[in-house]
C-alpha positions as CSV (number, residue, x, y, z in Angstrom):
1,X,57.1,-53.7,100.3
2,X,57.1,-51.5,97.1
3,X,58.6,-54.4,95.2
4,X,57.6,-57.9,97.4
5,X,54.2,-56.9,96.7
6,X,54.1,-56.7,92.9
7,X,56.4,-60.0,93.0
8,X,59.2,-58.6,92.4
9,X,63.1,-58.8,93.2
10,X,65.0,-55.7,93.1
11,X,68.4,-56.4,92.3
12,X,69.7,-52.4,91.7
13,X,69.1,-51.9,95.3
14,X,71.6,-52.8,97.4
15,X,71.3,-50.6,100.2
16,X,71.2,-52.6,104.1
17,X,67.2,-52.0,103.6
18,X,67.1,-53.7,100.7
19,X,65.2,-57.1,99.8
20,X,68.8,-58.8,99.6
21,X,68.8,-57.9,103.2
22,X,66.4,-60.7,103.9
23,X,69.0,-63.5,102.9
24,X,71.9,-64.7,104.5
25,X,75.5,-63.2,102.1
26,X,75.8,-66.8,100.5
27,X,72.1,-66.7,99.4
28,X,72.4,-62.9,98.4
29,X,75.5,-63.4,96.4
30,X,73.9,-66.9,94.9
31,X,70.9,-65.2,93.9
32,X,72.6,-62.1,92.5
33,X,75.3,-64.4,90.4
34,X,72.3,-66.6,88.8
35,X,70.1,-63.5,87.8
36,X,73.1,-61.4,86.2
37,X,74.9,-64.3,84.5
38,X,71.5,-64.9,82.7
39,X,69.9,-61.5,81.7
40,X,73.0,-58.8,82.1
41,X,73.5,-57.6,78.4
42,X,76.9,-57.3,76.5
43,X,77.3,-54.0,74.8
44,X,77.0,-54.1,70.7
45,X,80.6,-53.3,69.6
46,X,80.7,-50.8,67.4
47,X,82.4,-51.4,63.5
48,X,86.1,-50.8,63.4
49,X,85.3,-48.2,61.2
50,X,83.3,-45.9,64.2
51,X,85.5,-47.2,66.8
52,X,88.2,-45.4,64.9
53,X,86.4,-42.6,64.5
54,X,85.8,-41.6,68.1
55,X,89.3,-42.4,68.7
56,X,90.1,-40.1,66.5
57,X,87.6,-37.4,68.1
58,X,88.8,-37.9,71.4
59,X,92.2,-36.8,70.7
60,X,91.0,-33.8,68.5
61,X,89.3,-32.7,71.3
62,X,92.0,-32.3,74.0
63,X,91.2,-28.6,74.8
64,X,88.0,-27.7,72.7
65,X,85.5,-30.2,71.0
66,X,85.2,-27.9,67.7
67,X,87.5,-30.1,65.9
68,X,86.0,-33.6,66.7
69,X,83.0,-31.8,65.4
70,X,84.7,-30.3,62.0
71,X,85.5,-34.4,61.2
72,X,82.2,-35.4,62.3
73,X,80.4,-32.9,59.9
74,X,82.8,-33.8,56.9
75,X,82.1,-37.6,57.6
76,X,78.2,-36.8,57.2
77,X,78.8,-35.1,54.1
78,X,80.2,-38.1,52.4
79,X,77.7,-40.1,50.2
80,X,78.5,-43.7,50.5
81,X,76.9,-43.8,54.2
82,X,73.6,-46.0,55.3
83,X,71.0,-44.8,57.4
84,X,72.2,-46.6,60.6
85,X,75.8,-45.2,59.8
86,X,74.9,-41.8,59.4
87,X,72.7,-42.4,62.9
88,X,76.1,-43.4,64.8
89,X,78.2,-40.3,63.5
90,X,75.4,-38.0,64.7
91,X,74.9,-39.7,68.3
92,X,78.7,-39.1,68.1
93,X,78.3,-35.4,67.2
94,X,75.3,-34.9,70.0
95,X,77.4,-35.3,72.7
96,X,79.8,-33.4,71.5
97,X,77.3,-30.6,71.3
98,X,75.9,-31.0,74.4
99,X,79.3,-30.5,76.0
100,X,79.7,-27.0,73.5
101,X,76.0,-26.2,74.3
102,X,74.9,-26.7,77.8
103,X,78.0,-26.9,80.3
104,X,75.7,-25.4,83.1
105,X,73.2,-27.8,82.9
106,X,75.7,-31.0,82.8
107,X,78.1,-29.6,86.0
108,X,76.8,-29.4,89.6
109,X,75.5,-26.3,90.4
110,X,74.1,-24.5,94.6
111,X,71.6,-22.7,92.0
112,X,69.1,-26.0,91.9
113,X,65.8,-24.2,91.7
114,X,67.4,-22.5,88.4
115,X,66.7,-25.1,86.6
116,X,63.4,-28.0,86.3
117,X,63.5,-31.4,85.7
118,X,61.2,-31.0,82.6
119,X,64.4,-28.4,81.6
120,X,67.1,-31.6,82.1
121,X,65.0,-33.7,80.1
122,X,63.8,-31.4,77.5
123,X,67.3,-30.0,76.5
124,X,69.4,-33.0,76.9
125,X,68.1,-36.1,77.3
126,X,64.5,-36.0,74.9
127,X,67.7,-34.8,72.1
128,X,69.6,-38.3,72.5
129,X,66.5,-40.6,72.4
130,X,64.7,-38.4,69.6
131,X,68.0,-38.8,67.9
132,X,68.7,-42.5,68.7
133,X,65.4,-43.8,67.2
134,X,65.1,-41.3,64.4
135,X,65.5,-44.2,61.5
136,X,62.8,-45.7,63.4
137,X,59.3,-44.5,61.8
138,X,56.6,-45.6,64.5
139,X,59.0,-45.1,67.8
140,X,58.6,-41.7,69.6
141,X,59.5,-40.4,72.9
142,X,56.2,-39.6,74.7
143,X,58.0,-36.7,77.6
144,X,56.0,-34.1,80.2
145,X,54.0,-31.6,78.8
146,X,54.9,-27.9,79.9
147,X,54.7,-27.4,83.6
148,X,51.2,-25.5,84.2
149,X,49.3,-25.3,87.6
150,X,46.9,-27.6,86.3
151,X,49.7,-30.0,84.5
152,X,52.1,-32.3,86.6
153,X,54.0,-32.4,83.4
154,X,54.6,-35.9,83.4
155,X,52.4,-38.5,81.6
156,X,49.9,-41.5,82.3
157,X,49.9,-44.6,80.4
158,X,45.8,-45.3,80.2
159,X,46.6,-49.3,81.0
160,X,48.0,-48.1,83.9
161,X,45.2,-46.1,85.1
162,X,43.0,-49.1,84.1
163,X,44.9,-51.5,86.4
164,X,44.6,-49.4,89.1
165,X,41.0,-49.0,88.8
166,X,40.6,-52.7,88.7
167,X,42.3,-52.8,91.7
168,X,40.4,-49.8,93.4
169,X,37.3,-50.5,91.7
170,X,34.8,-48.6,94.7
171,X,37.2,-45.6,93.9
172,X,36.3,-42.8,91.5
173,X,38.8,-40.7,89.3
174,X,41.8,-43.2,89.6
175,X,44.8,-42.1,88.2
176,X,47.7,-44.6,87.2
177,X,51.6,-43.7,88.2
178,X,53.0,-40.6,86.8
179,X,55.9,-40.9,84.5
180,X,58.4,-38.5,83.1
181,X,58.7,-39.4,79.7
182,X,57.6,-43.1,78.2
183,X,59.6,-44.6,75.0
184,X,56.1,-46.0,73.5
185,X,55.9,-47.5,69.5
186,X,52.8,-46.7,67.7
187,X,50.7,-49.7,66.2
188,X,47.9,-48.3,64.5
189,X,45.5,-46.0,66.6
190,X,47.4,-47.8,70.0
191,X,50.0,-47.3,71.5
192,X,52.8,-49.7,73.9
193,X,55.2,-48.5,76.4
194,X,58.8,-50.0,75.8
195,X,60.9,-47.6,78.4
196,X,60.3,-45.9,81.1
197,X,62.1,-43.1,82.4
198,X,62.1,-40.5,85.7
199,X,64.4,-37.3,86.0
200,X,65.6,-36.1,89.6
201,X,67.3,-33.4,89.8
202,X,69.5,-34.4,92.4
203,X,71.1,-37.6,93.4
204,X,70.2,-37.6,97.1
205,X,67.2,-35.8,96.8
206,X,64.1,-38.0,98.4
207,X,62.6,-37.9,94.6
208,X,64.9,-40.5,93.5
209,X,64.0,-43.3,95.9
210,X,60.6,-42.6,95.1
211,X,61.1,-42.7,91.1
212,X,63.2,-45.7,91.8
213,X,59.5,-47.4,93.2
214,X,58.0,-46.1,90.3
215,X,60.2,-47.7,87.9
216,X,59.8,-51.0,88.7
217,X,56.0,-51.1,88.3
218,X,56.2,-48.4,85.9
219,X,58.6,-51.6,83.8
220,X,56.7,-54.5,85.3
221,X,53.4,-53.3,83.9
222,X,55.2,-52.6,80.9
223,X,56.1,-56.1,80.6
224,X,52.9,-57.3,81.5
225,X,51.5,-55.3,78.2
226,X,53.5,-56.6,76.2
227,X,53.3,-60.1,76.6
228,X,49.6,-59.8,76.1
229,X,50.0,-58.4,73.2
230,X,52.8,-60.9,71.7
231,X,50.9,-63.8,73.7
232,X,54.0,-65.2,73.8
233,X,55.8,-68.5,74.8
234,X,58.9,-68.3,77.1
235,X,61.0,-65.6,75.1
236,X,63.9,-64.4,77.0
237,X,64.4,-61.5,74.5
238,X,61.0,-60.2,75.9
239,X,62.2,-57.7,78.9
240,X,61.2,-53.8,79.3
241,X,63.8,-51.1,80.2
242,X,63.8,-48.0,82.4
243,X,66.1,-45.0,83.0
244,X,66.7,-43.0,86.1
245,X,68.1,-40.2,85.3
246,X,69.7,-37.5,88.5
247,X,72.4,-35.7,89.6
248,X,71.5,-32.7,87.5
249,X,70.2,-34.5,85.0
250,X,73.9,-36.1,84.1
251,X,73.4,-39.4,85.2
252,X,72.1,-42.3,83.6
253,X,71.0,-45.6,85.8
254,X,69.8,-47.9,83.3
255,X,67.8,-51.0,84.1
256,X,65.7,-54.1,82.4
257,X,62.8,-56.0,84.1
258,X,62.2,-59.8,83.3
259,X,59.5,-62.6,83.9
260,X,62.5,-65.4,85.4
261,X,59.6,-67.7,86.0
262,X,56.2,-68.2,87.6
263,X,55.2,-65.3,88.9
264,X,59.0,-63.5,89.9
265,X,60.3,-60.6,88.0
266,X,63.7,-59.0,88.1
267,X,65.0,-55.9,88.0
268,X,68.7,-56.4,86.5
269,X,70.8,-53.7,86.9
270,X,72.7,-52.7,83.4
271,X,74.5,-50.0,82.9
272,X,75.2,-46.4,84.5
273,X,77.0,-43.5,83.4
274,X,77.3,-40.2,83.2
275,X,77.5,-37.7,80.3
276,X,80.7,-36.4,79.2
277,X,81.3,-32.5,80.6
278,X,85.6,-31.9,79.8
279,X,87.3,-32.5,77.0
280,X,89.7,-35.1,78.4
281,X,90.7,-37.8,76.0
282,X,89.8,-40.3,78.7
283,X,86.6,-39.6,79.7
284,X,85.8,-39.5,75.9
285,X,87.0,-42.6,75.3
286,X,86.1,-44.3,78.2
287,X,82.2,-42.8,77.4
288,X,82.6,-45.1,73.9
289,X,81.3,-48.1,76.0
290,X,78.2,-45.9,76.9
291,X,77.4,-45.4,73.2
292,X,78.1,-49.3,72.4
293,X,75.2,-49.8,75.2
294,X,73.1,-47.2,73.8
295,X,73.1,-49.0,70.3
296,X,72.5,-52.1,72.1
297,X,69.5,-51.2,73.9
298,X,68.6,-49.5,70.3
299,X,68.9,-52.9,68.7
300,X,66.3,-54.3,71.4
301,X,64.0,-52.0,70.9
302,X,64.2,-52.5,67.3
303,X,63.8,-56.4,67.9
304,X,60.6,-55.6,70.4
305,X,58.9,-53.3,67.4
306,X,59.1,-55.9,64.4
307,X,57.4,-58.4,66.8
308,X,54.7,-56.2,67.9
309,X,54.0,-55.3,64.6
310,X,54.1,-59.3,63.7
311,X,51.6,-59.6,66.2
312,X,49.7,-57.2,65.1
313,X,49.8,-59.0,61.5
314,X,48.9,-62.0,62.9
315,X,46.6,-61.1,65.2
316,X,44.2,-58.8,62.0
317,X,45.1,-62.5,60.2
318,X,43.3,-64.4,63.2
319,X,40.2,-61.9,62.7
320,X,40.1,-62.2,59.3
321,X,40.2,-66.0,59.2
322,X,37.9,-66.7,62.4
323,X,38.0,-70.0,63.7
324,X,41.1,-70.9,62.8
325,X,43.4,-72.7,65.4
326,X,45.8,-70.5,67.0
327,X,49.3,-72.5,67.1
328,X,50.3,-70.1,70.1
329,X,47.7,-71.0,71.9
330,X,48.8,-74.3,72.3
331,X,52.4,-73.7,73.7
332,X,53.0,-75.4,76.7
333,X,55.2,-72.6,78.9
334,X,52.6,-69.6,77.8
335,X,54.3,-67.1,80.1
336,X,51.2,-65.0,80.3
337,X,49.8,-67.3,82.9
338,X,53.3,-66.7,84.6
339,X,51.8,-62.7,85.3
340,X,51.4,-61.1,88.3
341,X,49.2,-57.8,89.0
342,X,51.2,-55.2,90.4
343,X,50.4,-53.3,94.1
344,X,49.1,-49.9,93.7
345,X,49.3,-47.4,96.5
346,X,45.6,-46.7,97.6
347,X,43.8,-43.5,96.1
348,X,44.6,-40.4,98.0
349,X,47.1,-42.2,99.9
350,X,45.2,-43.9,102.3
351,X,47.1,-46.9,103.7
352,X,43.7,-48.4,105.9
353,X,42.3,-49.0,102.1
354,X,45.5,-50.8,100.7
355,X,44.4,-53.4,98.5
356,X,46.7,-56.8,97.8
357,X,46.5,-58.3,94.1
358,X,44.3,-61.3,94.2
359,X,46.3,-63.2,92.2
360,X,50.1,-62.3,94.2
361,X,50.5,-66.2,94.5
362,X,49.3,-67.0,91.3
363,X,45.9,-69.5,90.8
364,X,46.3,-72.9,92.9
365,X,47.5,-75.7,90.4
366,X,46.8,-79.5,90.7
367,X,49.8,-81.6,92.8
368,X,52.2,-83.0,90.5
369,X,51.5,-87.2,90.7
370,X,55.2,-87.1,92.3
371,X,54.0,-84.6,94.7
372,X,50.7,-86.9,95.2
373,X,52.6,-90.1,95.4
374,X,54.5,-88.4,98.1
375,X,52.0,-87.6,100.4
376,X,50.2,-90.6,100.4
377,X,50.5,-92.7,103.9
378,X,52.5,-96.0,103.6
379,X,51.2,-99.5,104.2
380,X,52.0,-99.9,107.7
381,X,51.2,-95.4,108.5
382,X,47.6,-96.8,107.1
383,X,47.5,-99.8,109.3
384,X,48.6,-98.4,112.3
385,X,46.4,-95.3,111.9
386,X,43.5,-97.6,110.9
387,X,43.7,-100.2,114.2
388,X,43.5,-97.1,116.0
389,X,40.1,-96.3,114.4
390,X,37.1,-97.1,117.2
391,X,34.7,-98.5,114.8
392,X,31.7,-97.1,117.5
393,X,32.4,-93.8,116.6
394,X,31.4,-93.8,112.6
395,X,28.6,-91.8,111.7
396,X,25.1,-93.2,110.3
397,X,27.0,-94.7,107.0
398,X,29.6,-96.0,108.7
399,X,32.6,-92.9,108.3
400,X,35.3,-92.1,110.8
401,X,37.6,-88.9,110.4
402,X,41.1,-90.5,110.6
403,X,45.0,-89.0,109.9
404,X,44.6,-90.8,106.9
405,X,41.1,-89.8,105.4
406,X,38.0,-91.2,106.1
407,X,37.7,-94.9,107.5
408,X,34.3,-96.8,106.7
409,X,33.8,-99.6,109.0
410,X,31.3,-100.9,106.7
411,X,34.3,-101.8,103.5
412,X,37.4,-101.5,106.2
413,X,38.9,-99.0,103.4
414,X,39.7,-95.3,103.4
415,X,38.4,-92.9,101.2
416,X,40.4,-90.0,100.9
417,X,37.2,-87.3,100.8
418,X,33.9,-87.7,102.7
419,X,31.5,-88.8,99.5
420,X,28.7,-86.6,100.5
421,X,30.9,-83.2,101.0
422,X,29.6,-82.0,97.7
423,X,25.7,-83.5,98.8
């Protein structure tokens, strides 16, 4: 409901419960083929030059990661490196640290209440995307505030809270959805969600199904955002991300939601792993794939922040020249009229107050003249339904309701609306 609601179609759930559930295995697997062939992303393979490096590291660090870490540090110290290269060689040495630094909190522990979510994000996970974006100036990771008994410790996006005010509009002190840390880029005084991302603690702890619902409108209205802002024709380069992190805050679910077409997202399913904890060549090199995806989803974000900021350019341009014709306007597959609202649980939980989007099916469009053409009678459905007509039962100007429209005995022709409805 979570998802059919907000027009959506879940497609990392594939649990007998699921919306797949409601087609027949052809359809499902039909569905799930067309969706994934067109939006699953390729990893960004790394330069020779790192992918020999990390070979190299993993078979340093057969018993202890110190040495991986040694080469690391020496390659950092050379001179002749770019900003981006010196970026990979450090997300390189991160997870090595981690692994030195915080065994406890990447291996599955009885001791659960030891340990908070805010403590799995904080310590591991704000660390990588902190790290990952650092040559990026306006990018920040947005994460829970300190746990208080007045602070949740997770954070509201105010266009959130807006759109669920809009929605709940004879309700006072809305509150939008909750999120554990946002990935937002900073345009001015505003500032635009790009990733959204919830920490369980545990992978089959009732939290996660319930962060799983939150990410998908939590990415949705994300998307949304953003292609007001860009005002964009069909781009589909324009997506938003999310990460569900669990299972003691080693595991990584990562996700992108589209606009496919008029008015159904998708929620594609993209990559998952897990964060290295032994120093087994393996696992090390296998995890190389993770950080090929994790410079590919950089490289996105990278592509999503030089268009906002265009935007943003063009859009001060617009107000500086006013009345100037705006060539986007003009595009003829505009994908903001493609948008959806999204479902928000009522305020306070109460279900008798549940609220539908107006808009779920979109506004009503004209028939196509194919569509029209179609539906018309032909010659002899209009003659037959016409010597049927009894010509004694027209009103005072002559007009008889038929299957066909409205018969006037007066100019034995039908009219396909009564010409004084709007009278």
């Amino acid at each position: 409901m979570v998802a059919g609601l907000s027009s959506l179609l879940d497609l990392n759930d594939v649990s007998v419960d699921s919306q797949l559930s409601l087609f027949t295995v052809s359809e499902r697997n039909r569905i799930a083929s067309y969706f994934l062939k067109k939006y699953r992303l390729d990893p960004k393979k790394m330069p020779k030059f790192f992918e020999n490096t990390w070979i190299i590291v993993c078979n340093v660090s057969k018993s202890s990661v110190k040495p991986g870490q040694r080469y690391l540090c020496k390659l950092l110290a050379t001179e002749s490196l770019s900003k981006e290269e010196i970026n990979i060689l450090e997300m390189m040495k991160l997870f090595l640290d981690i692994m030195e630094d915080y065994p406890h909190l990447l291996m599955k522990e009885n001791k659960k209440d030891k340990y908070t979510e805010n403590d799995y994000f904080r310590v591991l996970w704000s660390r990588v995307f902190e790290l990952l974006f650092s040559t990026i100036r306006n990018v920040r990771i947005k994460s829970a505030r300190p746990l208080t008994e007045k602070c949740s410790g997770e954070s509201v996006p105010i266009f959130r809270t807006n759109n669920k005010a809009m929605l709940y509009p004879q309700e006072a002190n809305i509150i939008g959805f909750k999120i554990d840390a946002r990935l937002v880029v900073d345009i001015g005084d505003e500032e635009h969600d790009l990733v959204a991302l919830e920490v369980a603690k545990d992978d089959k702890d009732s939290k996660i199904i319930q962060d799983s619902a939150k990410l998908l409108w939590e990415a949705k209205d994300d998307l949304n955002n953003l292609i007001e802002i860009l005002s964009t024709s069909y781009d589909e380069q324009v997506f938003t991300w999310s990460f569900q992190i669990s299972g003691e805050g080693a595991n990584c679910h990562i996700s992108t939601s589209h606009l496919a077409s008029d008015g159904l997202y998708v929620s594609i399913p993209q990559h998952s792993f897990h964060l290295p904890m032994i120093t087994a060549t393996q696992s090390l090199l296998e995890f190389k794939k993770t950080l090929e995806f994790l410079f590919r989803f950089k490289n996105h974000i990278v592509d999503m922040v030089a268009n906002i900021n265009q935007s943003n350019i063009r859009r001060n341009s617009i107000n500086d020249n006013f009345g100037r014709f705006s060539q986007n306007s003009s595009s003829e597959r505009d994908i903001s009229l493609w948008t959806r609202e999204t479902w928000y649980t009522p305020h306070r939980n109460t279900r008798k107050s549940s609220v539908i989007p107006s808009h779920l099916f979109g506004l009503r469009r004209p028939a196509s003249f194919l569509e029209r053409l179609l539906l018309l009678p032909s010659d002899n459905e209009a003659d037959n339904a016409n010597s049927s007509v009894s010509e004694d039962n027209g009103d005072t100007y002559g007009f008889v309701k038929t299957q066909s429209g409205w018969y006037n005995k007066y100019t034995k022709e039908i009219h396909k609306n009564y010409p004084l409805h709007d009278i």
